[in-house]
NUTORMI-461790 format. One record per residue (C-alpha): x, y negated, z. Coordinates in steps of 0.05 Angstrom, whole numbers, padded with zeros to 5 digits, always signed. Example, Ala and Ser with C-alpha at 12.3 -4.5 7.8 and 13.67 -1.06 7.14 Angstrom:
<recs>
+00246+00090+00156
+00273+00021+00143
</recs>
This chain:
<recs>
-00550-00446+00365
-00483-00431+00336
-00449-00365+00353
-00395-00357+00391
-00328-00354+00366
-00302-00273+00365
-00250-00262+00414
-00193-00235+00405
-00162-00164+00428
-00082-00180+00453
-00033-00128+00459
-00014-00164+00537
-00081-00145+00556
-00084-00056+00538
-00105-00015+00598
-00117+00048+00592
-00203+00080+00584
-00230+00094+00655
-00241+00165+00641
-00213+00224+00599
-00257+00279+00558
-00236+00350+00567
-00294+00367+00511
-00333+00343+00451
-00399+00381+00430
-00427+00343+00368
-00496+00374+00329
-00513+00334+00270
-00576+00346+00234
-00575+00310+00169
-00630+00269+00138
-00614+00205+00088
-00655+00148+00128
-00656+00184+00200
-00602+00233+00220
-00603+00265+00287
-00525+00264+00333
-00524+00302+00393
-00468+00302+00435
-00445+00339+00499
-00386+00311+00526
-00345+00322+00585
-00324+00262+00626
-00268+00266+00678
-00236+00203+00713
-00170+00184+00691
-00123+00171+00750
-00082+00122+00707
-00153+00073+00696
-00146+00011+00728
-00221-00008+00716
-00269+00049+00737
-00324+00020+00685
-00355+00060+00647
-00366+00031+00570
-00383+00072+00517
-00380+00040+00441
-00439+00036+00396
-00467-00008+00334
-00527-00004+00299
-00547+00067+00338
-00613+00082+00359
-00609+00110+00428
-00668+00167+00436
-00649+00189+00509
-00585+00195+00558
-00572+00237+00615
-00513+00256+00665
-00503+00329+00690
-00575+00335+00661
-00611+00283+00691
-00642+00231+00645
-00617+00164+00655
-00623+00095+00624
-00557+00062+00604
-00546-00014+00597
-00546-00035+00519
-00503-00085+00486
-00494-00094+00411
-00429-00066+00428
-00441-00001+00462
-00470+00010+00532
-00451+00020+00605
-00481+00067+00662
-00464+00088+00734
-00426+00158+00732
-00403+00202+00781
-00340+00196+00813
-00315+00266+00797
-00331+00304+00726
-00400+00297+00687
-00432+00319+00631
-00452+00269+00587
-00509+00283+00543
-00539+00237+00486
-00584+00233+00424
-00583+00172+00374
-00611+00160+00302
-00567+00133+00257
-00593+00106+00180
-00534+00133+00129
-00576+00107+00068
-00575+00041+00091
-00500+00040+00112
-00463+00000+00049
-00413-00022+00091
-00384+00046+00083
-00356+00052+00148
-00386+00107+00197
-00426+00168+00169
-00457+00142+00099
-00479+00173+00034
-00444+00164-00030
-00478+00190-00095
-00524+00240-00057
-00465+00255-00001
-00456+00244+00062
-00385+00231+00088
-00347+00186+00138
-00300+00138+00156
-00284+00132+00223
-00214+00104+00235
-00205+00041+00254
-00267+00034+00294
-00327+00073+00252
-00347+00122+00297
-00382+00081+00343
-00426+00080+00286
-00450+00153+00292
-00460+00153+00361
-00433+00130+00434
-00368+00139+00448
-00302+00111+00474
-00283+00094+00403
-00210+00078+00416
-00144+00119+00393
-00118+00127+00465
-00172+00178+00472
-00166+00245+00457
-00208+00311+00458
-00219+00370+00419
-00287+00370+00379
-00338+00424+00365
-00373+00408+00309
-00455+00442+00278
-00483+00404+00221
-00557+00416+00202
-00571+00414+00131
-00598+00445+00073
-00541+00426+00030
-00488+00474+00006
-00414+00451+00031
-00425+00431+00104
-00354+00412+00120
-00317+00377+00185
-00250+00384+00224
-00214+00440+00238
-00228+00514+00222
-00308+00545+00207
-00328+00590+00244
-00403+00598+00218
-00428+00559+00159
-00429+00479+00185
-00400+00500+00250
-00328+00473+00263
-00283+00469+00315
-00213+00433+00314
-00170+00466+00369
-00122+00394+00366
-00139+00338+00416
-00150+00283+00363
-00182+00209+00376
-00251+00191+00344
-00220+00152+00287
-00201+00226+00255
-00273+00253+00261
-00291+00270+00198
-00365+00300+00162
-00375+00314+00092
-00452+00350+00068
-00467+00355-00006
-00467+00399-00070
-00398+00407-00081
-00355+00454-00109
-00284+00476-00094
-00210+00479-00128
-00182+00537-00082
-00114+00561-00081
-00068+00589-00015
-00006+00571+00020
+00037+00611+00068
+00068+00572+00122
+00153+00582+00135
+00125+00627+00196
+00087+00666+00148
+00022+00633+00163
-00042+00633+00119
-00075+00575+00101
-00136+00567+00048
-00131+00495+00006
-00191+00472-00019
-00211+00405-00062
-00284+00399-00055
-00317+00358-00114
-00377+00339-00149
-00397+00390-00210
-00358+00387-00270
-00298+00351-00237
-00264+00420-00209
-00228+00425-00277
-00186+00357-00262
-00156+00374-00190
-00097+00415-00214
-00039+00358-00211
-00073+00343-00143
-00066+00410-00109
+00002+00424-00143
+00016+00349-00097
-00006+00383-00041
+00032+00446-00036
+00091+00408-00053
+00092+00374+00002
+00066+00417+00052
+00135+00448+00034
+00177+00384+00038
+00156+00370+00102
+00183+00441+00125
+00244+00434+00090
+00260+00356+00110
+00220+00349+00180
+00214+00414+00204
+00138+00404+00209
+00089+00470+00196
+00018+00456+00182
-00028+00486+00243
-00106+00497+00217
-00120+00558+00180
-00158+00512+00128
-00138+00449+00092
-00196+00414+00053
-00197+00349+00012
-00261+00317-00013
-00267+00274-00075
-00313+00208-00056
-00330+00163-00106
-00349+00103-00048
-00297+00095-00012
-00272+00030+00020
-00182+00061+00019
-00145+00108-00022
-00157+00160+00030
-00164+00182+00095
-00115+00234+00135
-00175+00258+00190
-00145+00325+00209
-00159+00383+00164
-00206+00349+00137
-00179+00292+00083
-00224+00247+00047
-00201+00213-00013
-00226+00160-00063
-00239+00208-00125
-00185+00169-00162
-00131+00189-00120
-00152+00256-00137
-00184+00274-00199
-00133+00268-00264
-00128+00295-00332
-00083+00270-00391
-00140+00243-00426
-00164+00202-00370
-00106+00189-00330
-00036+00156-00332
+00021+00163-00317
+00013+00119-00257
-00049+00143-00233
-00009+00210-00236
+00048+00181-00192
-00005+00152-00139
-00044+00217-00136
+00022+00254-00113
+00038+00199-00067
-00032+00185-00035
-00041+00269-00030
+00032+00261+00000
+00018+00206+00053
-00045+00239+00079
-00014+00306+00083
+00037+00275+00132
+00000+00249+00173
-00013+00306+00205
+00042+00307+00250
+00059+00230+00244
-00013+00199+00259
-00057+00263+00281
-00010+00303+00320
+00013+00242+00351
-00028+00177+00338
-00026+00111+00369
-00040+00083+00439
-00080+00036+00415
-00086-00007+00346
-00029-00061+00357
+00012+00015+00340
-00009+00012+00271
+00065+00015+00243
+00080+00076+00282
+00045+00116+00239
+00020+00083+00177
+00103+00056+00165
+00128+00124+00194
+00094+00162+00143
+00094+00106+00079
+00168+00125+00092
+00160+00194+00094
+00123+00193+00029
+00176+00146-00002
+00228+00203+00013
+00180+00256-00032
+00169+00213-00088
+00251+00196-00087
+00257+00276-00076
+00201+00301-00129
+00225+00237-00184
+00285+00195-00183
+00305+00159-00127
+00332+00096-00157
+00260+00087-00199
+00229+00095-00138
+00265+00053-00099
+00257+00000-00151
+00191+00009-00148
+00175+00006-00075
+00213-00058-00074
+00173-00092-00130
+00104-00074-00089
+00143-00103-00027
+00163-00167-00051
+00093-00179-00084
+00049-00164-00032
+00089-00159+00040
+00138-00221+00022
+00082-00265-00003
+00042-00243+00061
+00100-00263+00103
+00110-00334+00070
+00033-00355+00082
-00018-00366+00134
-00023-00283+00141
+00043-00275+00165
+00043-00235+00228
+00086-00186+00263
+00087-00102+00243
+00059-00091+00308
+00018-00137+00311
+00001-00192+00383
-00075-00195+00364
-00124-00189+00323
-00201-00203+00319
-00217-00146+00263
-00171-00092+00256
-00187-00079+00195
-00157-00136+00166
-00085-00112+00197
-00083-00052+00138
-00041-00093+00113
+00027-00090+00069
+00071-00116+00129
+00042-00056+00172
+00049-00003+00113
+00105-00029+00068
+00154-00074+00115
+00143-00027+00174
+00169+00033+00125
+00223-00010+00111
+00239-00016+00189
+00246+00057+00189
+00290+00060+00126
+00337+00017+00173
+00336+00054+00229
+00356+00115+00189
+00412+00075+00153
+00441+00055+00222
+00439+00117+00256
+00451+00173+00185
+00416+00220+00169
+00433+00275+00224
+00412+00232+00280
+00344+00211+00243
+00334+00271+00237
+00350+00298+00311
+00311+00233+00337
+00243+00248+00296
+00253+00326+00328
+00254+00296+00399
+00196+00255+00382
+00156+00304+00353
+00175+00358+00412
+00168+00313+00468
+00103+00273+00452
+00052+00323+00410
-00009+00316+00428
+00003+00247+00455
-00012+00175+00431
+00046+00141+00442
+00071+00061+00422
+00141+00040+00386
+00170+00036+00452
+00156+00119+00456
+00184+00122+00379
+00248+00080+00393
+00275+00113+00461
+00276+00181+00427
+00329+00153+00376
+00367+00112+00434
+00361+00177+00480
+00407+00217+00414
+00451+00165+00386
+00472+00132+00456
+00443+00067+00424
+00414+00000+00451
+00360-00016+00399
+00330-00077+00439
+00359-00120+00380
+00327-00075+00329
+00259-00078+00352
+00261-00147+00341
+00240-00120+00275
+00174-00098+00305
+00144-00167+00334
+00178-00221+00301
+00151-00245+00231
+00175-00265+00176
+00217-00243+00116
+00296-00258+00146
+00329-00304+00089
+00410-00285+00088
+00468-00328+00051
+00523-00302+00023
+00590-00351+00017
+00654-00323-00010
+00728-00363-00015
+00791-00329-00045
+00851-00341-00010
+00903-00307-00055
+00894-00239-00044
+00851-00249+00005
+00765-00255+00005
+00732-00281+00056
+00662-00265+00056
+00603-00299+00111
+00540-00274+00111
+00485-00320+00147
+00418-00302+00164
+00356-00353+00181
+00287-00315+00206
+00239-00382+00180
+00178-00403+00235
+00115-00368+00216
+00052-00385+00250
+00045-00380+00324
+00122-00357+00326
+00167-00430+00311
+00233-00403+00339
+00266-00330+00321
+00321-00291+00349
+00372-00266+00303
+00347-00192+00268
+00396-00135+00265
+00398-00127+00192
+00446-00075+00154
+00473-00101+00087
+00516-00046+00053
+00562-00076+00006
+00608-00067-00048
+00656-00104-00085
+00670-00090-00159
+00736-00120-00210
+00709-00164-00262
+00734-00106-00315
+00676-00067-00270
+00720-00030-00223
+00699-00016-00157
+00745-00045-00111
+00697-00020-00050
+00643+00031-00046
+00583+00027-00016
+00602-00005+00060
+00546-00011+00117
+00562-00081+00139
+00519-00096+00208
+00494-00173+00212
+00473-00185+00280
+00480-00240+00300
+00474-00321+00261
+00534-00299+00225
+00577-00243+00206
+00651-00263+00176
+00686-00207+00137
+00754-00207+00110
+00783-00159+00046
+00857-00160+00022
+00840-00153-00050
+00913-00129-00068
+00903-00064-00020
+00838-00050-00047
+00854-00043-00107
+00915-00011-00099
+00960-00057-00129
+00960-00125-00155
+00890-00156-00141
+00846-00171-00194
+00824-00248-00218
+00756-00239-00214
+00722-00196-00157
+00642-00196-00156
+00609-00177-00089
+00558-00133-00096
+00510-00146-00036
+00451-00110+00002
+00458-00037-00047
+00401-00002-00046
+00357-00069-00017
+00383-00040+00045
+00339-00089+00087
+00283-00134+00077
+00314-00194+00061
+00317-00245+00015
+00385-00261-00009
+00419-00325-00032
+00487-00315-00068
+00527-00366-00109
+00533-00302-00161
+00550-00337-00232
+00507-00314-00299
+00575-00280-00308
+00577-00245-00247
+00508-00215-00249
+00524-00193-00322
+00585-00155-00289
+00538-00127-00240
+00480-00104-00293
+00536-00080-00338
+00584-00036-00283
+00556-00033-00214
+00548+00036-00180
+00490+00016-00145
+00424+00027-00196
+00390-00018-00152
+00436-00083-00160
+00444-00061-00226
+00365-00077-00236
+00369-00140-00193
+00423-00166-00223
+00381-00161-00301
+00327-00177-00263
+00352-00240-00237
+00377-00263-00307
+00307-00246-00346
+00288-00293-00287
+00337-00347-00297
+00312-00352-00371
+00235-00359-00360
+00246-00409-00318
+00297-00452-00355
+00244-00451-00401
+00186-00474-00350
+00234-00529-00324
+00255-00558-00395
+00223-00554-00456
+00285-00531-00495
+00338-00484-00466
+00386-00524-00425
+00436-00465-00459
+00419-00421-00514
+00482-00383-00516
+00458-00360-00450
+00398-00330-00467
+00432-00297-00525
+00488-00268-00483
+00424-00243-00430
+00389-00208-00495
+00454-00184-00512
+00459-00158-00446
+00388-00124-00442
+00398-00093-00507
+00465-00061-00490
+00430-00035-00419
+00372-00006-00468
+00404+00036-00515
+00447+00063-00456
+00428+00135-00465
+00463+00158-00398
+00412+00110-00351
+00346+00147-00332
+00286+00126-00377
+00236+00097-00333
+00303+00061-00298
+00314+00029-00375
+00237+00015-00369
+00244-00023-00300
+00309-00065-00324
+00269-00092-00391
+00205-00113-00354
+00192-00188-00341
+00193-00223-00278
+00114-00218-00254
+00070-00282-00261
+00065-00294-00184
+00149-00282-00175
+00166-00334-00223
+00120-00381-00185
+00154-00356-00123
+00227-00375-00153
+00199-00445-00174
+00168-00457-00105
+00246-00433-00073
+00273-00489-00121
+00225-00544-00092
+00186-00540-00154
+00109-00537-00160
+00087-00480-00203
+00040-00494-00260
+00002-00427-00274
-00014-00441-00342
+00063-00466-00360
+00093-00404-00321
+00044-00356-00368
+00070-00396-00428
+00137-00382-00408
+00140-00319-00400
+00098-00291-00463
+00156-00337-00505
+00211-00301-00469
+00185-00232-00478
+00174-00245-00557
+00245-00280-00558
+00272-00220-00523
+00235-00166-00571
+00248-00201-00638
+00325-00211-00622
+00329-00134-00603
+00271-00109-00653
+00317-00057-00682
+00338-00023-00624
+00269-00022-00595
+00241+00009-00650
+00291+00058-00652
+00278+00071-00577
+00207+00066-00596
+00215+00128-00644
+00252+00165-00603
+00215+00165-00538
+00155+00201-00569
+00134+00255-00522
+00097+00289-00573
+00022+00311-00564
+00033+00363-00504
+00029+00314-00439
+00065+00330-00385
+00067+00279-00319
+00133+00316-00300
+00188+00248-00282
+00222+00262-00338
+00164+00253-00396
+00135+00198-00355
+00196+00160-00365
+00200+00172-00429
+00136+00148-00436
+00145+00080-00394
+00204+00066-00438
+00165+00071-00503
+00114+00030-00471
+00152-00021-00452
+00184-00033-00525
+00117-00040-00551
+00103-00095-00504
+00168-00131-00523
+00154-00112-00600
+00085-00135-00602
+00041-00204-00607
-00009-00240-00632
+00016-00242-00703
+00053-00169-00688
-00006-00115-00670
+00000-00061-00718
+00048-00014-00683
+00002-00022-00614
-00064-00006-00666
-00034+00052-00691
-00017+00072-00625
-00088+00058-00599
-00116+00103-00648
-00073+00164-00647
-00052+00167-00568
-00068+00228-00534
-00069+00211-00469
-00085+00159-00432
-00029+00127-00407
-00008+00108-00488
-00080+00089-00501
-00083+00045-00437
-00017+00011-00455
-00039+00001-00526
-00099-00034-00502
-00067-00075-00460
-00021-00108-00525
-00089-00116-00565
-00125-00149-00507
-00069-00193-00503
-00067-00204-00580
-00139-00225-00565
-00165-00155-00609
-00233-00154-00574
-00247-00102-00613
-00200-00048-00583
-00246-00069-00519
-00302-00047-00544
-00279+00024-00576
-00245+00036-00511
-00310+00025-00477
-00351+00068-00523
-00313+00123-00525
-00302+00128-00437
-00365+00096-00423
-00391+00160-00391
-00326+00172-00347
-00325+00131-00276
-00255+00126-00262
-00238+00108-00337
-00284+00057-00338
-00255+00023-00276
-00190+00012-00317
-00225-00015-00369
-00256-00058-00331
-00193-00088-00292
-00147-00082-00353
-00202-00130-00397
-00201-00188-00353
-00129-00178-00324
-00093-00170-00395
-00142-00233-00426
-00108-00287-00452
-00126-00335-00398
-00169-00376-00429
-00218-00321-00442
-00211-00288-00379
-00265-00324-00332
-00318-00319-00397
-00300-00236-00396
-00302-00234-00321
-00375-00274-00316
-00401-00235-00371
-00379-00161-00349
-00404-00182-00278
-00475-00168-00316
-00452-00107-00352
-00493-00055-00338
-00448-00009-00315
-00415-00057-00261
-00439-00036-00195
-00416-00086-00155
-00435-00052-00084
-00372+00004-00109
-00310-00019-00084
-00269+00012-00135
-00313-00017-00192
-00313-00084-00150
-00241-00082-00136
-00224-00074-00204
-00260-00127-00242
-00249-00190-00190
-00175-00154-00178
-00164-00163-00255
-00183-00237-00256
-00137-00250-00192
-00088-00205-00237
-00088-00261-00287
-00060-00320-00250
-00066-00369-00301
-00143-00355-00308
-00149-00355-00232
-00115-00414-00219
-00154-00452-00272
-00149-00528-00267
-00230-00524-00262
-00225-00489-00196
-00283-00441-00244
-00236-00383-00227
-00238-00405-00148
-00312-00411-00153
-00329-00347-00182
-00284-00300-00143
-00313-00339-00073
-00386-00332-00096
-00369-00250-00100
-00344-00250-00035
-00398-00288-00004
-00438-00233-00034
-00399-00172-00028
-00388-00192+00055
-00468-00180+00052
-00459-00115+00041
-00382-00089+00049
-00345-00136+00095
-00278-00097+00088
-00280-00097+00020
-00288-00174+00013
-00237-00189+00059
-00181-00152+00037
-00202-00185-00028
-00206-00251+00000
-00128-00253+00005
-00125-00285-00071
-00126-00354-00035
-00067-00348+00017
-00013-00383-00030
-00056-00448-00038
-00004-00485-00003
+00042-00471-00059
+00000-00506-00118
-00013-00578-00143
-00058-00623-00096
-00119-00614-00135
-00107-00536-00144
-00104-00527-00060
-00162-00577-00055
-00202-00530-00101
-00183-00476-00064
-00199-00492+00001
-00266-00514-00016
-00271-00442-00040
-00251-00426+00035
-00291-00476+00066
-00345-00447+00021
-00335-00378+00047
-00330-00396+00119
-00392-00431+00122
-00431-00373+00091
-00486-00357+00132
-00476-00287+00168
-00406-00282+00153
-00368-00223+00179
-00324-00215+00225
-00273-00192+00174
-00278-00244+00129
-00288-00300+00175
-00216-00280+00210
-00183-00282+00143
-00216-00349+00122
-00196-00391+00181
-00125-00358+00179
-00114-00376+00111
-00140-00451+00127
-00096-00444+00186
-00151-00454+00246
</recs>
């Protein structure tokens, strides 16, 4: 008999849980195979319930006995959770259940990693560990005893005998949290604004305390932003972190009590880069925040995802601008959005930031949630300024802590302090879809007449869109780069917005012949933007425009332009413009006033997946293998026309051998980097050998290996692997960077045979992550005419859904562009889906994303 189709869970259909819990008792005594959860927990009605039922959430529990107000009794069982007959007034609800931690590979509840047990509870794990109303809406405080011979018996809130806990903080069961092993700390203090104590610990394995120095420096830096910027002291007289080396996230905020994948915490020069650097202080950020925005307040239920994981991306966005520079950063941010949360919104996984539905909630983690809902804050700030931001989030936090609250709670505080209508804005919250605007310009003498346009495109289950409120701040800049017009908040709100400049009065005099609009500064909404900007213009703009951000697009636009002049004809349809865009690279370069890592960000290539992106917006079909082709001859083209000037900037961008991740060296660094990319090749390896050899830290030997793996030096591979063999995390990015930076035709071969390595443990997701990641990372390999690359990454997930369902799902998202490839390419790949979905056992997780990517 065939199983019936999951249901969904819709938004329309959210009441709230018939009862509310003034108490949580929990005793825990540990054993690997069979550990022992008692809990005591007091049950009142709630006189908002419109169903009286009483449902409790459990899976894979072993229920050992029941009783109400002390009387045994014998609740219903599901596979879901179980329902009894309670009083009508307050009860004691007692309960004892087995639970198998060993056995528990999905990672999700109370498992054991390495020897340690830990948890992850939110979104729905701890119905795992033993009944409950496992739903955010739900709050109580928690008093926590653990049982166990082990050392470090940690949990939430503040210890007041060894493994006895108590969290003061009403908090929902996804921010339960239990860690038991033999761990040692990395201690230091911090002392609130009011003069508060607080005792910071990172707790990790043996031998790793020495590496959690850049980690806890992240930490007290932003337990300090958050007074400065927010206002926001922390409140527990103990803040711990734990190092996990299984770990299905980056990390986990559960209050007090933060677990972290180890590589998001654990960094030394020699085994960590630059970047790893950059997300440790971000991650550490993110987490730390969440303790007023997600713990402090959380979410009514999950379809208010956005309202705290894009509240507090943003929030961690500010920091990094704040700790680093804020143009790199922004920069940055945008490059993640448009390759994950754009993609996402032009495919079968399109779906609002707060979501209608969902099967698995799981698979809404996703980069429209995080990284397009943080953006929907940006523009709520850039409407209303700064000031009332920041009075609106103080009304929020004042009037709803303690609460779990939805976007509607979240919006009224900032229409309660501006005077504002934001109906249109929230638009942004439950429409999908990236908004595509066009920008027309006519002189009229001294006059320009500028129309902007904006289209929202159908995305499934939503065929017709309102218009989205959408801030473009503008300037306009004099061919001889003058700025005519500063940065301008323009407000689109409607189909079209029609916007008039006299030229002459601008400027002050007589009107220049050429003006260039410089549009949507700063990427000032999440847009994509069509202009009929000339090579010319955008040269103007990467030469003169005050806005480091269209500065970047603008070069980024014209490296793009040349790659795929290439793809579409086999000679340049004009060499004297890819000379004048060299030309123009090399003079942005050398410019000793621009920021480093900015000079780093302008001279990188157009990824793989954009410039199939950029053919698919010109009605083209990509071919993977031409577009990889392309784009290795433009960067050697672009490094032997400017190969004095990047050695020179080579040269002088040594750091030296005393690392330092400061923003400053790491830019530096990225710069030097980058050269060597440009200055390097198959027949060109020397300077990325010598580099190889004598690099003292990682992030130079890293991007040194990269080159020779590219250059198809197998043998930099292997010394790399030698000498880190014996480090985990360093071995992760060997194993991603090896298939990833192949040459594509050796890529499947190195994936297949380091999927028998020995040291490939495939049930780790990091370790699994990173070697299917890296062949998904190499799109020419993974989109192999054979469909071999299709094959192999499906057969993994069939396998990996076995034993880590989340894991393979958020995985599975490699196959969502098939529509955009050749016939036989999305044939291929949706036999790899149909593959998949026909798996026997299949997940929940995975089966959702499977028949939304085949469009079901």
């Amino acid at each position: 008999m065939t199983a019936p189709a999951p249901q969904p869970t819709r938004l329309a259909d959210y009441t709230p849980f018939s009862h509310e819990i003034d108490s949580v008792d929990l005793s825990f005594t540990l054993h690997p195979t069979a550990t022992r959860v008692r809990s005591r927990i007091m049950f009142r009605p709630n006189p908002a319930a419109t169903d009286p039922a009483f449902f409790l959430h459990g899976e894979g529990l072993t229920l050992i006995s029941a009783s109400i107000d002390g009387a045994p009794v014998t609740p219903t069982l599901t596979d879901t959770g179980l329902t009894c007959p309670v009083p009508d007034g307050p009860f004691l609800w007692e309960a004892e259940v087995e639970i198998n931690p060993q056995a528990n590979t999905a990672l999700d509840g109370l498992y054991m990693s390495n020897g340690m047990y830990c948890t992850q509870c939110e979104a729905e794990g701890f119905r795992k560990i033993t009944y409950y109303p496992d739903r955010p809406d739900v709050m109580a405080p928690f008093t926590v005893r653990i049982d166990s011979d082990l050392p470090v018996l940690l949990s939430n809130g503040n210890e007041s005998a060894h493994g006895h806990w108590h969290d003061p903080h009403p908090k929902p069961a996804y921010l339960f949290a239990l860690v038991a092993g033999d761990l040692v700390a990395h201690s230091d203090t911090f002392t609130t604004a009011s003069g508060a104590a607080t005792d910071l610990n990172i707790w990790v394995r043996p031998g790793d305390e020495d590496r959690c120095a850049y980690a806890m420096d992240a930490l007290k830096r932003s337990m300090r932003w958050d007074e400065t910027e927010y206002g926001r002291e922390y409140d527990l007289s103990v803040f711990n972190i734990v190092a996990v080396d299984d770990f299905n996230m980056g990390a986990m905020e559960n209050k007090g009590l933060n677990i972290f994948n180890a590589s998001y915490v654990l960094a030394t020069p020699e085994t960590t880069t630059d970047q790893n650097y950059g997300w440790i202080e971000t991650v550490v950020a993110h987490e730390y925040f969440h303790n007023w925005t997600g713990n402090r307040i959380t979410c009514r239920d999950w379809f208010q995802l956005c309202l705290k994981e894009g509240l507090t991306v943003f929030r961690d966005q500010q920091f990094t601008a704040d700790m680093r520079s804020a143009p790199v950063k922004r920069i940055d941010d945008v490059l993640k959005l448009r390759a994950r949360q754009f993609r996402e919104d032009a495919g079968p996984l399109a779906h609002n930031v707060r979501p209608d539905s969902y099967i698995e909630i799981s698979n809404f983690y996703t980069a429209t949630v995080y990284d397009k809902g943080a953006e929907v804050i940006g523009m709520l700030r850039t409407y209303l300024g700064a000031e009332i931001y920041r009075a609106g989030c103080e009304l929020y936090f004042n009037r709803h802590d303690g609460q779990a609250c939805t976007i509607e709670d979240w919006l009224a505080c900032f229409e309660e302090v501006a005077g504002a209508d934001l109906s249109q804005f929230k638009r942004w919250y439950t429409q999908a879809g990236t908004p595509r605007v066009t920008a027309d310009w006519t002189r009229d003498g001294d006059m320009l007449h500028l129309r902007l346009s904006q289209e929202v495109p159908p995305t499934p289950g939503q065929p017709m869109k309102e218009p989205a409120k959408i801030p473009v701040v503008m300037g306009l800049l004099a061919g001889d780069g003058t700025e005519l017009l500063p940065s301008s908040l323009m407000d689109l709100n409607g189909p079209n917005l029609d916007l008039t400049f006299d030229l002459k009065d601008l400027a002050g005099g007589t009107a220049p012949d050429h003006v260039v609009p410089s549009l949507l500064r700063g990427f000032s909404a999440p847009v994509i933007l069509d202009t009929d900007l000339s090579a010319q213009d955008r040269t103007i703009l990467l030469a003169f425009d005050t806005d480091p951000f269209n500065r970047w697009e603008a070069g980024r636009s014209l490296l793009r332009d040349v790659v795929v002049d290439d793809i579409l004809n086999q000679t340049p349809k004009d060499a004297s413009q890819r000379d004048r865009v060299w030309d123009a690279m090399g003079a942005l370069a050398t410019d000793e006033a621009l920021d480093p890592a900015f000079r780093a960000f302008a001279l990188g290539f157009p990824s793989e997946d954009d410039l199939a992106q950029a053919l698919v917006d010109a009605g083209v079909v990509p071919d993977p293998t031409r577009i990889e082709a392309a784009r290795i001859n433009a960067m050697a083209s672009l490094g032997q026309w400017l190969t004095q000037p990047l050695t020179e900037i080579y040269q002088a961008m040594d750091t030296g051998p005393t690392y330092s991740p400061d923003a400053d060296a790491a830019g530096k660094r990225a710069l030097r980097n980058t050269a060597l990319a440009l200055l390097s090749g198959p027949d060109r390896l020397d300077l990325a050998r010598a580099q190889f050899a004598d690099a003292s830290n990682m992030t130079d030997q890293i991007a040194a290996l990269s080159v020779l793996i590219k250059g198809g030096d197998r043998a930099a591979a292997q010394a790399f692997e030698a000498q880190w063999q014996d480090d985990r995390l360093v071995m992760d990015k060997w194993f991603m960077i090896s298939v990833a930076s192949a040459p594509s035709a050796e890529a499947l071969e190195i994936a297949e045979r380091l999927s028998q390595h020995a040291l490939f443990d495939w049930k780790n997701p990091n370790r699994f992550r990173a070697l299917l990641g890296g062949l998904i990372a190499n799109p020419a390999a993974f989109h192999d005419a054979s469909g071999a690359g299709y094959a192999f990454v499906a057969d993994w997930l069939i396998r990996m859904d076995g034993a880590n369902p989340q894991t393979a799902a958020r995985l599975s998202t490699a196959f969502e562009t098939w529509r955009r490839y050749d016939a036989d390419r999305q044939g291929l790949m949706l036999d790899a889906l149909e593959r998949i979905a026909g798996a026997p056992g299949l997940s929940r997780d995975l089966g959702e994303m499977v028949s939304r990517m085949r469009g079901d």
